[in-house]
PQR file of N, CA, C, O and H, with PARSE charges and radii, in Angstrom:
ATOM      1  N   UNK A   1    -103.183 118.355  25.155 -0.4000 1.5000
ATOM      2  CA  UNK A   1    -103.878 119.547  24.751 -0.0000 2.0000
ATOM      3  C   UNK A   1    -102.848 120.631  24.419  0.5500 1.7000
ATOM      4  O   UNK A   1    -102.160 121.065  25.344 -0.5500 1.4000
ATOM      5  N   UNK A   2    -102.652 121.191  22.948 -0.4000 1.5000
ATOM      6  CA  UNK A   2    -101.584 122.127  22.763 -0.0000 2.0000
ATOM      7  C   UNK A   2    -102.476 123.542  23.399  0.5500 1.7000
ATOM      8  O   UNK A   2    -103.697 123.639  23.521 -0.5500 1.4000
ATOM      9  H   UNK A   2    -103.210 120.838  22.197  0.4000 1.0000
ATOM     10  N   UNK A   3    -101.761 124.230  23.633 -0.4000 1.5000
ATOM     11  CA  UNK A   3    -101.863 125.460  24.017 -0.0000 2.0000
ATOM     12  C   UNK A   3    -101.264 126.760  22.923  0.5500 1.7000
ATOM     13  O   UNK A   3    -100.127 126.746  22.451 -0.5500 1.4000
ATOM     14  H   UNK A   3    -100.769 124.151  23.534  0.4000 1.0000
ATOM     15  N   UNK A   4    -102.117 127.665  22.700 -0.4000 1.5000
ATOM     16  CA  UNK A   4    -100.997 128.808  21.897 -0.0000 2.0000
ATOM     17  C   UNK A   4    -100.841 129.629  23.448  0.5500 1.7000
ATOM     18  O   UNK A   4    -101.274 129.716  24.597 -0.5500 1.4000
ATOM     19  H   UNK A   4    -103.040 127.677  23.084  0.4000 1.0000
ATOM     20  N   UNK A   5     -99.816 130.152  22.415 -0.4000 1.5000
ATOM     21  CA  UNK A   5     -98.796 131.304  22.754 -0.0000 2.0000
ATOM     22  C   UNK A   5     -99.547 132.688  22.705  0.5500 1.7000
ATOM     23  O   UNK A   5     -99.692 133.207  21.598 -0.5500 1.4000
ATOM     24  H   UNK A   5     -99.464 130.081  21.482  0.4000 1.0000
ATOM     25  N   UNK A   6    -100.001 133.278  23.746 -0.4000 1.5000
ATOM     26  CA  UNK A   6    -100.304 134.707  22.886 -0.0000 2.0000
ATOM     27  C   UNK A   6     -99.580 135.458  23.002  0.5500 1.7000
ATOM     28  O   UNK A   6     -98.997 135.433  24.086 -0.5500 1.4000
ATOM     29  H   UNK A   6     -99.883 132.857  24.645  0.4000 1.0000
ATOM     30  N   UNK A   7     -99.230 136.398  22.153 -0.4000 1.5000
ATOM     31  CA  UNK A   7     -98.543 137.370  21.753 -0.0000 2.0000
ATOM     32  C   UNK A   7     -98.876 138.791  22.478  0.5500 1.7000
ATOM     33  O   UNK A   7     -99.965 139.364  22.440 -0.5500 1.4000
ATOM     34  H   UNK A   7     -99.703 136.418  21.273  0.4000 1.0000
ATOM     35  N   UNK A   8     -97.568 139.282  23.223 -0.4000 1.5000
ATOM     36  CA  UNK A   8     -97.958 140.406  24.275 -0.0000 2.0000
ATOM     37  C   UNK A   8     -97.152 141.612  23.462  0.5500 1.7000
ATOM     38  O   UNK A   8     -96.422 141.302  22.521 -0.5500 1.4000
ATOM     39  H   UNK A   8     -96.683 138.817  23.254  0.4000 1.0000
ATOM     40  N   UNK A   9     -97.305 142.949  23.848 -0.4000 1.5000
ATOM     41  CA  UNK A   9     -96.191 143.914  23.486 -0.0000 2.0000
ATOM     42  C   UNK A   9     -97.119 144.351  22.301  0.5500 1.7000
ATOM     43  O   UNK A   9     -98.268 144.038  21.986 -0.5500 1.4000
ATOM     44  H   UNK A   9     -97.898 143.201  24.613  0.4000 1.0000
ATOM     45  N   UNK A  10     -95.842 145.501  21.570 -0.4000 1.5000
ATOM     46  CA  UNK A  10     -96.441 145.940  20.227 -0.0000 2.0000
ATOM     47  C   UNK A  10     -97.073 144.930  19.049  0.5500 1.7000
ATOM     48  O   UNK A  10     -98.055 145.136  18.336 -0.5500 1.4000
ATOM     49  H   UNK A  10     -94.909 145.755  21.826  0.4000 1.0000
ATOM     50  N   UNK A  11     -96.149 143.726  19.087 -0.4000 1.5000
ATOM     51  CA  UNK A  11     -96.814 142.828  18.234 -0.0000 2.0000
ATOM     52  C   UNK A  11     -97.935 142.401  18.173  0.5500 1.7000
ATOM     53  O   UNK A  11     -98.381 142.008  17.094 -0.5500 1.4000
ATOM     54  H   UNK A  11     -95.351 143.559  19.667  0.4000 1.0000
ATOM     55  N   UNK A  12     -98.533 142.375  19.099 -0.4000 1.5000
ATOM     56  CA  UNK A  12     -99.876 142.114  19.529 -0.0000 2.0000
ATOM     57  C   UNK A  12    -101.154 142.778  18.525  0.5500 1.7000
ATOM     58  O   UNK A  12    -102.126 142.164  18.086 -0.5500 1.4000
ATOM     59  H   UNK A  12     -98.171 142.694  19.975  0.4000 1.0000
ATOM     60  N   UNK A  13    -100.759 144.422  18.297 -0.4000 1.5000
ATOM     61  CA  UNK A  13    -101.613 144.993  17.451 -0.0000 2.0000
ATOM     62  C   UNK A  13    -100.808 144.580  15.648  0.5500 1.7000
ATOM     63  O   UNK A  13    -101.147 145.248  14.671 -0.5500 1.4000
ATOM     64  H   UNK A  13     -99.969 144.921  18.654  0.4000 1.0000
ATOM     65  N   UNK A  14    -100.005 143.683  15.556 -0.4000 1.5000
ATOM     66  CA  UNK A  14     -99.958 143.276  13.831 -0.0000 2.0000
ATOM     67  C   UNK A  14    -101.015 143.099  13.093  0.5500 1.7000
ATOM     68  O   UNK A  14    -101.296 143.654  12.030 -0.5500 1.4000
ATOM     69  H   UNK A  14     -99.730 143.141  16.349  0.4000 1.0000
ATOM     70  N   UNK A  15    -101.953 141.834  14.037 -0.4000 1.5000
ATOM     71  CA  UNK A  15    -103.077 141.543  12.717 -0.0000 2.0000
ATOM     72  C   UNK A  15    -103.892 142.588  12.672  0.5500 1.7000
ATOM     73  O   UNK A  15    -104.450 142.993  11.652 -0.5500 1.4000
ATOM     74  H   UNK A  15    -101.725 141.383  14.901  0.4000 1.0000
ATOM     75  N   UNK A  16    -103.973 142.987  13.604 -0.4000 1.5000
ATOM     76  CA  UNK A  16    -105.266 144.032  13.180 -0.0000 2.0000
ATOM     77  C   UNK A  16    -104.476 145.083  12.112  0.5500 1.7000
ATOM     78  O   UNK A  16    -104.963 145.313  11.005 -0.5500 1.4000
ATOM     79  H   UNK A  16    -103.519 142.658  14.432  0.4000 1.0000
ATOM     80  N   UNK A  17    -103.118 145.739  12.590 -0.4000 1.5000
ATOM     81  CA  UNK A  17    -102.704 146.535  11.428 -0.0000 2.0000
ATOM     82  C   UNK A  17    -102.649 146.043   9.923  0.5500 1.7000
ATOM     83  O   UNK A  17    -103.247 146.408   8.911 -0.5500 1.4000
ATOM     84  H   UNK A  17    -102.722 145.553  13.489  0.4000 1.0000
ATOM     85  N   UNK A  18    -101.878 145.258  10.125 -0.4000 1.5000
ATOM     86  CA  UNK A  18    -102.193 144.318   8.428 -0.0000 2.0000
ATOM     87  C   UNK A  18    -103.588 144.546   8.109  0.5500 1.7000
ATOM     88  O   UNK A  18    -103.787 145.510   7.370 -0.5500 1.4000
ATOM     89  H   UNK A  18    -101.392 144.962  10.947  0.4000 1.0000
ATOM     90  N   UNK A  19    -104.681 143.835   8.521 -0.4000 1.5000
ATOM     91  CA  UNK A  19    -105.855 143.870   8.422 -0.0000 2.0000
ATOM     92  C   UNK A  19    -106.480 145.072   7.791  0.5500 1.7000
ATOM     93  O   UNK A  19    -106.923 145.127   6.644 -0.5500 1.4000
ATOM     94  H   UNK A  19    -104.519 143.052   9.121  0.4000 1.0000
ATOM     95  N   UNK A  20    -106.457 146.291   8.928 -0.4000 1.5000
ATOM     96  CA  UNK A  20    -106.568 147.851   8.476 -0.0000 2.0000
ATOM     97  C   UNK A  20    -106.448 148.480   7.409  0.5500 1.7000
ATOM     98  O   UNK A  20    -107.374 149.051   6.832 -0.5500 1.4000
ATOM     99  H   UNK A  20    -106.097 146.246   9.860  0.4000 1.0000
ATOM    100  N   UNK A  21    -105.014 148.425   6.958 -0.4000 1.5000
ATOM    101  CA  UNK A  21    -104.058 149.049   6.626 -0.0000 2.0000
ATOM    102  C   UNK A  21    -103.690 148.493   4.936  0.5500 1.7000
ATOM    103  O   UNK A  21    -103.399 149.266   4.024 -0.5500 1.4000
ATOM    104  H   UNK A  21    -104.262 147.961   7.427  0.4000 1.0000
ATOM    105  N   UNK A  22    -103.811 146.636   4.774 -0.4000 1.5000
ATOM    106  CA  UNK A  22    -103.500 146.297   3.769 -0.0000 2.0000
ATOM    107  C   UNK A  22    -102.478 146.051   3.527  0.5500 1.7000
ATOM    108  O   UNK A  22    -102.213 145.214   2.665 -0.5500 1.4000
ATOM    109  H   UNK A  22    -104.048 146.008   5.515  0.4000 1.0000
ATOM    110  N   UNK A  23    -101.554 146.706   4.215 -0.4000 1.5000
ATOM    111  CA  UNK A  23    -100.387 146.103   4.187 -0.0000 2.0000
ATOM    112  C   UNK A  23     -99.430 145.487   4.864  0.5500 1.7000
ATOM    113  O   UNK A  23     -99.514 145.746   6.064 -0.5500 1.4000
ATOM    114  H   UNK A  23    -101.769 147.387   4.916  0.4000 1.0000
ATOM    115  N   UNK A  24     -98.310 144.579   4.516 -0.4000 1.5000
ATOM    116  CA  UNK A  24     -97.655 144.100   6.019 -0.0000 2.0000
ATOM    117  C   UNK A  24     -96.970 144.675   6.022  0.5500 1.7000
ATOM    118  O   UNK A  24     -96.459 145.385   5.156 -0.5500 1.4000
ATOM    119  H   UNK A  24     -98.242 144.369   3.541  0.4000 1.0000
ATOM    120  N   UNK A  25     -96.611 144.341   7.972 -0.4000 1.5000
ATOM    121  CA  UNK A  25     -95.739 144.954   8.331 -0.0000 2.0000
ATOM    122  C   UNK A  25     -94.309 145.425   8.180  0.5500 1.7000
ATOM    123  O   UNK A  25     -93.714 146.413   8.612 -0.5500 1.4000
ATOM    124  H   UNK A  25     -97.026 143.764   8.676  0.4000 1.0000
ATOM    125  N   UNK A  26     -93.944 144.379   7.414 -0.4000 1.5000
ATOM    126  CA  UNK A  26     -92.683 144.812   6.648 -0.0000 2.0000
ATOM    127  C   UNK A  26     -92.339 145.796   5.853  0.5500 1.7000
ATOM    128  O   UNK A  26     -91.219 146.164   5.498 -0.5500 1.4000
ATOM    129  H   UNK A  26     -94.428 143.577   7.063  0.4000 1.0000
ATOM    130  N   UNK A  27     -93.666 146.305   5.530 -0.4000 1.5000
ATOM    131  CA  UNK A  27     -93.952 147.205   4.613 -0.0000 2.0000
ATOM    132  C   UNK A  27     -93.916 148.754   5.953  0.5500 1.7000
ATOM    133  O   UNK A  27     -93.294 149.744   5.568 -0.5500 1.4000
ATOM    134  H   UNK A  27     -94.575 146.006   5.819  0.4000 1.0000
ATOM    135  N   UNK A  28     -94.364 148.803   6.928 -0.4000 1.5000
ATOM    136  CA  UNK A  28     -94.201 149.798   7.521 -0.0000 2.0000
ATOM    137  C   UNK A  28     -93.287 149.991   8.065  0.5500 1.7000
ATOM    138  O   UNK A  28     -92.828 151.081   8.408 -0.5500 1.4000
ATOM    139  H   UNK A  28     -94.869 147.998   7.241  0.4000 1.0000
ATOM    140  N   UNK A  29     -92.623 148.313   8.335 -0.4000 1.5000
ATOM    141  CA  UNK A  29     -91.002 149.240   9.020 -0.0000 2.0000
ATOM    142  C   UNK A  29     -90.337 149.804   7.888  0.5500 1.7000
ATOM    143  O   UNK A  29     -89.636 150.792   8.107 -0.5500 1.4000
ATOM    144  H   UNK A  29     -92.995 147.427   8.057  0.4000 1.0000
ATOM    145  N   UNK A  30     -90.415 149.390   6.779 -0.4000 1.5000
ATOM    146  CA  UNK A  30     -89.140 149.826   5.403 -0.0000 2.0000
ATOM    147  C   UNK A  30     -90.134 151.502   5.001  0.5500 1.7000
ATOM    148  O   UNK A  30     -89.960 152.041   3.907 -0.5500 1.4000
ATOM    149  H   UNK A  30     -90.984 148.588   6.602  0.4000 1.0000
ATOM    150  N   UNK A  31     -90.801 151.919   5.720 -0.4000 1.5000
ATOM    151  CA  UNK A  31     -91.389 153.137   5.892 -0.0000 2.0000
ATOM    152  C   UNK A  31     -90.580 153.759   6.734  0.5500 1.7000
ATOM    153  O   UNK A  31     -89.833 154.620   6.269 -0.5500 1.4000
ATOM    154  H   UNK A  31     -90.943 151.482   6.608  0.4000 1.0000
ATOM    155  N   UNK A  32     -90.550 153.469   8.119 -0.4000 1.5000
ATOM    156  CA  UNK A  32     -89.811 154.028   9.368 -0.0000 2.0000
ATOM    157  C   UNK A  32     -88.405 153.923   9.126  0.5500 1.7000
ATOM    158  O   UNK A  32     -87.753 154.916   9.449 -0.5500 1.4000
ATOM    159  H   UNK A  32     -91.156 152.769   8.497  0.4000 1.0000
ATOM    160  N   UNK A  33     -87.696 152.818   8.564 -0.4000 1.5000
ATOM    161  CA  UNK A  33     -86.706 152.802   8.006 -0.0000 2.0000
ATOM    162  C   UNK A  33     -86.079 153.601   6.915  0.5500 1.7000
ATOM    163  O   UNK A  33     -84.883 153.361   6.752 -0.5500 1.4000
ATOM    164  H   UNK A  33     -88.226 152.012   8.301  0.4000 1.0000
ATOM    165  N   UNK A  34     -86.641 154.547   6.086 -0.4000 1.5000
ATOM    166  CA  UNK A  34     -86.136 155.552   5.396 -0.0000 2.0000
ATOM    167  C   UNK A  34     -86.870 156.336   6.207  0.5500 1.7000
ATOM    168  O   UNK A  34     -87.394 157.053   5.355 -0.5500 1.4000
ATOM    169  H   UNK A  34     -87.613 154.741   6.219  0.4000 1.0000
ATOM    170  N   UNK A  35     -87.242 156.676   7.131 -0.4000 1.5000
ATOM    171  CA  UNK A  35     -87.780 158.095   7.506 -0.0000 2.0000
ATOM    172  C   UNK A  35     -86.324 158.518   7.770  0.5500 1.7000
ATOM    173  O   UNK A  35     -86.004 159.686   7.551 -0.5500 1.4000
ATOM    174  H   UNK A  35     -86.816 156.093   7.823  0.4000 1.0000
ATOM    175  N   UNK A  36     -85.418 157.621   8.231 -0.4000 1.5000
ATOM    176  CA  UNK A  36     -83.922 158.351   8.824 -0.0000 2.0000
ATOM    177  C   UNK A  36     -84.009 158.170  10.524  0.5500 1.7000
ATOM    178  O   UNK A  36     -84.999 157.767  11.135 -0.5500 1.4000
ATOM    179  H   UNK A  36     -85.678 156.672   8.409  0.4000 1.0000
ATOM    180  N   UNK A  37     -83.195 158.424  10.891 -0.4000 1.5000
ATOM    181  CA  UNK A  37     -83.432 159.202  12.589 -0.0000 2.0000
ATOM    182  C   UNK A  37     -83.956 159.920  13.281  0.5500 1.7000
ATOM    183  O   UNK A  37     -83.555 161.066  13.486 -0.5500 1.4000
ATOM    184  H   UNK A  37     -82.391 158.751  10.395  0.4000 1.0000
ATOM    185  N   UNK A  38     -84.954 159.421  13.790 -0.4000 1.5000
ATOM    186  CA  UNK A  38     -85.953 160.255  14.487 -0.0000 2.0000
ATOM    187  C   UNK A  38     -86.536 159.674  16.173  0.5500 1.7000
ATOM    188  O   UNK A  38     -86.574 158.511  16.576 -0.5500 1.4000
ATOM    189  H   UNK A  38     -85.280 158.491  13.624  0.4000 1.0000
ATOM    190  N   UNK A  39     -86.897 160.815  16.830 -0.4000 1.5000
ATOM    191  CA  UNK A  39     -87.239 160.171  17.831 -0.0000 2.0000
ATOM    192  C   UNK A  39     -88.764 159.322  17.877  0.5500 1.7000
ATOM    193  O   UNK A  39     -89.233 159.089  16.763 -0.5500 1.4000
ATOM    194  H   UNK A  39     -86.865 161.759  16.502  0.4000 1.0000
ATOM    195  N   UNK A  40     -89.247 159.036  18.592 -0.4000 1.5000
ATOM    196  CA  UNK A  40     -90.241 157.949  19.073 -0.0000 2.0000
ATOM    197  C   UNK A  40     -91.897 159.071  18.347  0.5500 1.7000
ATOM    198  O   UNK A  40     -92.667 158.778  17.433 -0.5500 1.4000
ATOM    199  H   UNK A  40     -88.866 159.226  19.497  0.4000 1.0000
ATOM    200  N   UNK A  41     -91.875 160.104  19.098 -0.4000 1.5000
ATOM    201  CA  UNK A  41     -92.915 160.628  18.486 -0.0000 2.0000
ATOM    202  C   UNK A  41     -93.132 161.394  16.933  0.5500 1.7000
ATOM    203  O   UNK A  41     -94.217 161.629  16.402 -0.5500 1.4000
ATOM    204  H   UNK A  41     -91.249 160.342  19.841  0.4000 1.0000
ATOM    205  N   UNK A  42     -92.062 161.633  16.505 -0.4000 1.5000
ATOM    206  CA  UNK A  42     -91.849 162.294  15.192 -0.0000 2.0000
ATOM    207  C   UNK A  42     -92.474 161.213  14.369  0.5500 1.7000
ATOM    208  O   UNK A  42     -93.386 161.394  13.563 -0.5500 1.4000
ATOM    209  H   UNK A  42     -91.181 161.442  16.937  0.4000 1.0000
ATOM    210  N   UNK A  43     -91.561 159.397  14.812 -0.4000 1.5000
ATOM    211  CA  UNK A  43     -92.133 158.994  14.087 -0.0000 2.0000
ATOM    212  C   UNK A  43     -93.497 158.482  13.939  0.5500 1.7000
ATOM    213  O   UNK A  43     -93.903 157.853  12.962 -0.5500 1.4000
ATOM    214  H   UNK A  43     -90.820 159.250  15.468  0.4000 1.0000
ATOM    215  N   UNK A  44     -94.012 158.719  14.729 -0.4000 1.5000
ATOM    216  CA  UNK A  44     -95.561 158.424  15.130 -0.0000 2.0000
ATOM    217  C   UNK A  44     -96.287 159.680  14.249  0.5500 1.7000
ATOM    218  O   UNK A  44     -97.102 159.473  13.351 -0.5500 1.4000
ATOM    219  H   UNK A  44     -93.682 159.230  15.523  0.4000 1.0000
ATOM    220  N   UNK A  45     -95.870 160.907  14.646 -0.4000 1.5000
ATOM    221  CA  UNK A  45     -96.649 161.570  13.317 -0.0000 2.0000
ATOM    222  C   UNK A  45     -96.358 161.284  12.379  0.5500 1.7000
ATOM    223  O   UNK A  45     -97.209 161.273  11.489 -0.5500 1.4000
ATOM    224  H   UNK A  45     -95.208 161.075  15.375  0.4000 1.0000
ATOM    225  N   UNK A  46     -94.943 160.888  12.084 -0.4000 1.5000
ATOM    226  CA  UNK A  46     -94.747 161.157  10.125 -0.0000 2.0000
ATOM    227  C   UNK A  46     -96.593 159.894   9.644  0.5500 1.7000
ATOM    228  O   UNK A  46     -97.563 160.172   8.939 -0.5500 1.4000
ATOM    229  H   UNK A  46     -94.251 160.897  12.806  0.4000 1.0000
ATOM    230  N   UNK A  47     -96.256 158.601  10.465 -0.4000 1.5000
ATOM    231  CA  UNK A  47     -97.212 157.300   9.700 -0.0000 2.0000
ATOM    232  C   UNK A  47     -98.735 157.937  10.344  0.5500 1.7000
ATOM    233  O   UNK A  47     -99.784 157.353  10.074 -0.5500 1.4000
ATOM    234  H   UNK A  47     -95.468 158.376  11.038  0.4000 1.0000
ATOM    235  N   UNK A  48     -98.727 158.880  11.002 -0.4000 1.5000
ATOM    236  CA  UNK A  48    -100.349 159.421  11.437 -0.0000 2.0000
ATOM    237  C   UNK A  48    -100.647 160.617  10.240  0.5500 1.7000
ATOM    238  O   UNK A  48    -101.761 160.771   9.738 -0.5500 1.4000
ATOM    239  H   UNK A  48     -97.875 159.355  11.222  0.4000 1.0000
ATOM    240  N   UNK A  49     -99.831 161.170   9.995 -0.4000 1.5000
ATOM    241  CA  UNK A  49     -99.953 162.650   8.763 -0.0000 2.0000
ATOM    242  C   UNK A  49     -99.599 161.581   7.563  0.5500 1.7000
ATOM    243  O   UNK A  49    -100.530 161.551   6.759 -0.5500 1.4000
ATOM    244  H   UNK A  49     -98.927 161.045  10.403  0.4000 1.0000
ATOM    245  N   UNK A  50     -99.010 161.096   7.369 -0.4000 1.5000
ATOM    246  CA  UNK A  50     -98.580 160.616   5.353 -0.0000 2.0000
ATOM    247  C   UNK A  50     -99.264 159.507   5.333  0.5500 1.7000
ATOM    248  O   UNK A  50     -99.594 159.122   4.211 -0.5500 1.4000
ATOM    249  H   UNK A  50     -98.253 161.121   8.023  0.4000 1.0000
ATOM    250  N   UNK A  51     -99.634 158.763   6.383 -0.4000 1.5000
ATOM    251  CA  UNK A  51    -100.194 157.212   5.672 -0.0000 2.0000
ATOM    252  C   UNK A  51    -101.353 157.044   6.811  0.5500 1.7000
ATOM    253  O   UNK A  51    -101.461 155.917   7.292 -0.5500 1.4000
ATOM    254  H   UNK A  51     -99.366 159.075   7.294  0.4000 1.0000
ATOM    255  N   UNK A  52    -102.410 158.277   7.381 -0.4000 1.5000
ATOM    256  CA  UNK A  52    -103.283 158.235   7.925 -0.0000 2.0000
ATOM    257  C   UNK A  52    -103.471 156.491   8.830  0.5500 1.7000
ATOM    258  O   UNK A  52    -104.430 155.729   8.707 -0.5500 1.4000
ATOM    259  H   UNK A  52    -102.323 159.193   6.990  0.4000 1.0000
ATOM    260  N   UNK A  53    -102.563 156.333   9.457 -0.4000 1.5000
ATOM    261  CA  UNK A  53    -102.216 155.283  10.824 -0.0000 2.0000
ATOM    262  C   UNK A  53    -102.933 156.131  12.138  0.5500 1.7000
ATOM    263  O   UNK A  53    -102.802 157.241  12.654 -0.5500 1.4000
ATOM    264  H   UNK A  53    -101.784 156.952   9.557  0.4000 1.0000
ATOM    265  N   UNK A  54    -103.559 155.217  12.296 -0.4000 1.5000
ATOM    266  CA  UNK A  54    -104.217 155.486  14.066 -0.0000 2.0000
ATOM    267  C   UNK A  54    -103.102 155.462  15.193  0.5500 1.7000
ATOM    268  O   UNK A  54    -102.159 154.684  15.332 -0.5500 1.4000
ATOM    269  H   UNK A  54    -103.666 154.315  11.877  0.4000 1.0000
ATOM    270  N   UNK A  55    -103.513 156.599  15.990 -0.4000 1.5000
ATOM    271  CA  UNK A  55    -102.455 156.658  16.953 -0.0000 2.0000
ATOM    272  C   UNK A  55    -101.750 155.043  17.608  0.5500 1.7000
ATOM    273  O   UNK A  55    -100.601 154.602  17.646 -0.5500 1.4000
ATOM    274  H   UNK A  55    -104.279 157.231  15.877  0.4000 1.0000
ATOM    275  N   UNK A  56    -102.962 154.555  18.017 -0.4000 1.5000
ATOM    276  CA  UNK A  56    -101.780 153.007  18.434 -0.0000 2.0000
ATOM    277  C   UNK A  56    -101.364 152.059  18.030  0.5500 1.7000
ATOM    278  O   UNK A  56    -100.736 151.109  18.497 -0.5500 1.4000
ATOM    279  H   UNK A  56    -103.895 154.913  17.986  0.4000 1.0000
ATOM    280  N   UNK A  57    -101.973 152.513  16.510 -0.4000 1.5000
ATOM    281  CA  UNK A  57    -101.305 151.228  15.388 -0.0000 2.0000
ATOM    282  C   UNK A  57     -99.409 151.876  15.212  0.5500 1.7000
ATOM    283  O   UNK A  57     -98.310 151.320  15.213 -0.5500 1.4000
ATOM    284  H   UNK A  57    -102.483 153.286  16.130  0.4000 1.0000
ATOM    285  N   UNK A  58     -99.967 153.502  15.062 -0.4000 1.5000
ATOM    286  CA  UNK A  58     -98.606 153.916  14.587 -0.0000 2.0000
ATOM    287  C   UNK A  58     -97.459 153.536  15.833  0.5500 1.7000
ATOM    288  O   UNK A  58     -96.378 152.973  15.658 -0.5500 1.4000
ATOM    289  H   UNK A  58    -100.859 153.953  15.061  0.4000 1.0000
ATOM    290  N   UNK A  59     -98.216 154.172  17.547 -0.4000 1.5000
ATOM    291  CA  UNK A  59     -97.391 153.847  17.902 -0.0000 2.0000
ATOM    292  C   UNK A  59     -96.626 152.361  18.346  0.5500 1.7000
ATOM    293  O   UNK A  59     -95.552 152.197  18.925 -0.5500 1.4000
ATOM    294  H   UNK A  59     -99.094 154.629  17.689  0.4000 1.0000
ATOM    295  N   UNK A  60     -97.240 151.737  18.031 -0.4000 1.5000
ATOM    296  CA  UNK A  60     -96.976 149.895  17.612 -0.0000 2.0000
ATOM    297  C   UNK A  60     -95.789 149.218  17.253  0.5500 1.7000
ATOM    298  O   UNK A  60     -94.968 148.322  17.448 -0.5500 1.4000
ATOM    299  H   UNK A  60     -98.112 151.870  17.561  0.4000 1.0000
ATOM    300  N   UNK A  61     -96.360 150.575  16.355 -0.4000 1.5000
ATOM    301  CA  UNK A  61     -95.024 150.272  14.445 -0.0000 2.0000
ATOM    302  C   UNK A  61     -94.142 150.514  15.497  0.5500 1.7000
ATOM    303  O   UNK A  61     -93.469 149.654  16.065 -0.5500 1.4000
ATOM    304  H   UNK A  61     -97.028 151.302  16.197  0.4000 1.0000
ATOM    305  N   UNK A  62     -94.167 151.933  15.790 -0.4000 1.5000
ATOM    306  CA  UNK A  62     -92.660 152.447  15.766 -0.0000 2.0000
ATOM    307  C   UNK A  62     -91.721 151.976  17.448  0.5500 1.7000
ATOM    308  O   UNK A  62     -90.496 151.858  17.425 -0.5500 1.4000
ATOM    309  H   UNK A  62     -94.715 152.632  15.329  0.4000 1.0000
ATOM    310  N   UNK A  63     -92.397 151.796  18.553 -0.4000 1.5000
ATOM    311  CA  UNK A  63     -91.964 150.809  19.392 -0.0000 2.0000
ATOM    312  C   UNK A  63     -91.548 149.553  19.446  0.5500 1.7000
ATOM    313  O   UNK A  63     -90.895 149.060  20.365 -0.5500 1.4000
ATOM    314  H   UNK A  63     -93.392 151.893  18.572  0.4000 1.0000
ATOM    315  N   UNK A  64     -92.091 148.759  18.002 -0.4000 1.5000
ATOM    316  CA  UNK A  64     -91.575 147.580  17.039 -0.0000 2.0000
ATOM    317  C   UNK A  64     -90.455 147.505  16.560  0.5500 1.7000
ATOM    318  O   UNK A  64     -89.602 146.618  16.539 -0.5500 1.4000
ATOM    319  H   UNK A  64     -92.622 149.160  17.255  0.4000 1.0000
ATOM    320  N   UNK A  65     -90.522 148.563  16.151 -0.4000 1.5000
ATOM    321  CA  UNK A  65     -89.000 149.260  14.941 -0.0000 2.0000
ATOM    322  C   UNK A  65     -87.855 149.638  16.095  0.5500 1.7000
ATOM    323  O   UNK A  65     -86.852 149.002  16.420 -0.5500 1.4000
ATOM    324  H   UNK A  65     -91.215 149.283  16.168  0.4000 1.0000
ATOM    325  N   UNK A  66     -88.199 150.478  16.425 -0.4000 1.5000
ATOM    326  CA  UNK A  66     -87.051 150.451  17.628 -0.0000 2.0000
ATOM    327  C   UNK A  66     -86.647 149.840  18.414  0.5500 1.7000
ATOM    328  O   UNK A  66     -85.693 150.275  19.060 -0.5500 1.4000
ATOM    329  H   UNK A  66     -89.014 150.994  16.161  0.4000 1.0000
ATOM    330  N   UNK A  67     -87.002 149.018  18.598 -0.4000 1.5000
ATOM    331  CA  UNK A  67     -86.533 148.114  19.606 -0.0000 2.0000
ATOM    332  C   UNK A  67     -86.084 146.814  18.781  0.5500 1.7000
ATOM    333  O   UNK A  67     -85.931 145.673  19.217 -0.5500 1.4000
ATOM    334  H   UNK A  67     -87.776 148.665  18.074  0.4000 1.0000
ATOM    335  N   UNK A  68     -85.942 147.208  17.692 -0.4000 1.5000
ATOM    336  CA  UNK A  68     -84.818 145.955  16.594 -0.0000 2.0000
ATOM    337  C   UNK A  68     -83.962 146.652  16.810  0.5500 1.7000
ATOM    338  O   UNK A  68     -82.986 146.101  17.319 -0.5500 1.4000
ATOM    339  H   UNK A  68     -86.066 148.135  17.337  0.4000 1.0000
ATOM    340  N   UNK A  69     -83.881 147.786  16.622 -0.4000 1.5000
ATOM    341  CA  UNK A  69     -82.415 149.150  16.679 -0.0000 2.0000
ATOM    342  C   UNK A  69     -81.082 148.066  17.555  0.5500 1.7000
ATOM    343  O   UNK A  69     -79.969 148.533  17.800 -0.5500 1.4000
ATOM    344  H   UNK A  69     -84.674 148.234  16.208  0.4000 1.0000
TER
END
């Protein structure tokens, strides 16, 4: 009997963001990725004010993104 894997952490909210949003995620880090340097909540507003992201999708992204850093 295979078993999946589920997926814990920020990744966890991907499909639904894809889903949402329309776009993948690759597409929102190369967002956060030219925002420049910023801390944890800045970047949570910039994708909540310019690309109307729900607070825990955004903060998702950007706990995602940083923690590739």
């Amino acid at each position: 009997m295979a078993t999946e894997s589920k997926v814990n952490g920020p990744a966890s909210y991907f499909p639904s963001i894809e889903k949402t949003y329309g776009k993948p995620i690759v597409h929102w880090m190369g967002v956060l990725q030219l925002a420049g340097p910023r801390k944890h909540m800045e970047l949570v507003s910039l994708l909540k004010a310019t690309h109307g992201v729900g607070h825990g999708h955004a903060n998702a992204l950007v706990a995602a993104f940083l923690a590739k850093k």
